[in-house]
C-alpha positions in Angstrom: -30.5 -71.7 12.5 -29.6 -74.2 9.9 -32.8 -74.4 8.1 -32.5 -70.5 8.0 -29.1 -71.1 6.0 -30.5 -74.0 3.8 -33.5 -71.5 3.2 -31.4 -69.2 1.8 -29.1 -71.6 0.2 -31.8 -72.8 -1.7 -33.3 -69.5 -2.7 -30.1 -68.6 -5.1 -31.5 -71.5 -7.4 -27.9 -72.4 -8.6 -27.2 -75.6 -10.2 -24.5 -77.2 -7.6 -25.3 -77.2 -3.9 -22.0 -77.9 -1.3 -23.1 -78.3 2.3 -21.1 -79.4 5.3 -23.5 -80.9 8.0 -26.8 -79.3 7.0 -28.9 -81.7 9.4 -26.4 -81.2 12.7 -28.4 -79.1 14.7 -31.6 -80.9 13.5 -34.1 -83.1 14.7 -34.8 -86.4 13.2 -37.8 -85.1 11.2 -36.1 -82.0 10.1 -33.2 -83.9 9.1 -35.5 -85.9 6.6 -37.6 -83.6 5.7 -33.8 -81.5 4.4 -32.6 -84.9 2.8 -35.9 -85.1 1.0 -35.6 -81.0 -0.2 -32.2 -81.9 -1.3 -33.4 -85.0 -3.3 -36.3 -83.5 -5.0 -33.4 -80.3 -6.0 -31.5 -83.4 -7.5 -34.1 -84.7 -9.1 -34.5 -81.5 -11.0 -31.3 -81.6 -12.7 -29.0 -80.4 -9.4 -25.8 -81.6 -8.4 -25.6 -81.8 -4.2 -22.9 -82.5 -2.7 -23.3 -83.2 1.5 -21.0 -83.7 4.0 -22.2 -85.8 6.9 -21.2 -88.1 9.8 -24.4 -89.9 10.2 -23.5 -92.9 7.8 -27.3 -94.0 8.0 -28.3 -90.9 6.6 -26.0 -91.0 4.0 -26.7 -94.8 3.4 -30.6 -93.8 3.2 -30.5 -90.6 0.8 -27.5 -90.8 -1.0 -27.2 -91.7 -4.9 -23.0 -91.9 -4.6 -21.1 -92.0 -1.0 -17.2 -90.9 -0.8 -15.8 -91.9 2.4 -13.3 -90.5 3.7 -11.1 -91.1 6.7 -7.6 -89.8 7.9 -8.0 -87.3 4.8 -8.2 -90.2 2.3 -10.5 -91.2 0.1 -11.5 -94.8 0.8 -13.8 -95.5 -1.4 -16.1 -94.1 -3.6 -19.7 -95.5 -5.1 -23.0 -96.3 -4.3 -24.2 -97.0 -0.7 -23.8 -101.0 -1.0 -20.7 -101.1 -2.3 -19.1 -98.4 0.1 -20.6 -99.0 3.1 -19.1 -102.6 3.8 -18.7 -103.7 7.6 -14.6 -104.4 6.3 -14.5 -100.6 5.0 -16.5 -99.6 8.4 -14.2 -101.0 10.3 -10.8 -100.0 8.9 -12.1 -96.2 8.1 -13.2 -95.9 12.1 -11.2 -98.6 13.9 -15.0 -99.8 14.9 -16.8 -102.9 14.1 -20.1 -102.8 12.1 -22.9 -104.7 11.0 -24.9 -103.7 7.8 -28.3 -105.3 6.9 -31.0 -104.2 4.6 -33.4 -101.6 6.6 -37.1 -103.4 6.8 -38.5 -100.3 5.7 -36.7 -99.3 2.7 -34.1 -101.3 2.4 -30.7 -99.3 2.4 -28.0 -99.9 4.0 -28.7 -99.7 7.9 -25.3 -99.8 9.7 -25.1 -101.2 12.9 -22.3 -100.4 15.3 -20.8 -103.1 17.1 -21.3 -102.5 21.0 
């Protein structure tokens, strides 16, 4: 299971974490509750890197956000600044709205229906 891989992961102690979709076979609340691990592992001096789809969860619990489309980087920075409805839209060919979330703020992208 994935949170048997993150477990292990996470018991080598090293300095730089790389995963590609950690939360994909998750449930919301394991999906935070791996973001939150991962921030508190940053917070402590590591580097975590995270490849995801889910631009929400990026746009809540990332620091810095590379997006990438077509194998190009568009844009690179924090979650504000990258995750426009303009670069939404020309990295995904799909409309979006973005608006603070009520809760806590971030970025809270909207897809167009």
């Amino acid at each position: 299971s994935a949170r048997v891989h993150l477990a292990r992961v996470l018991a080598q102690a090293t300095s730089i974490l790389m995963l590609d979709e950690p939360t994909a076979a998750l449930d919301v609340r394991h999906q935070a509750m791996l973001m939150e691990t991962l921030r508190a592992r940053a917070a402590g001096g590591a580097a975590c890197m995270i490849v995801v789809h889910d631009l929400n969860l990026a746009a809540r619990h990332a620091d810095r956000i590379a997006l990438v489309a077509d194998g190009r980087l568009r844009a690179v920075g924090d979650p504000w600044s990258v995750l426009t409805p303009a670069r939404i839209a020309d990295a995904f060919g799909h409309p979006a709205d973005v608006i603070a979330h009520p809760a806590c703020g971030s970025p809270l992208i909207l897809p167009m229906v």
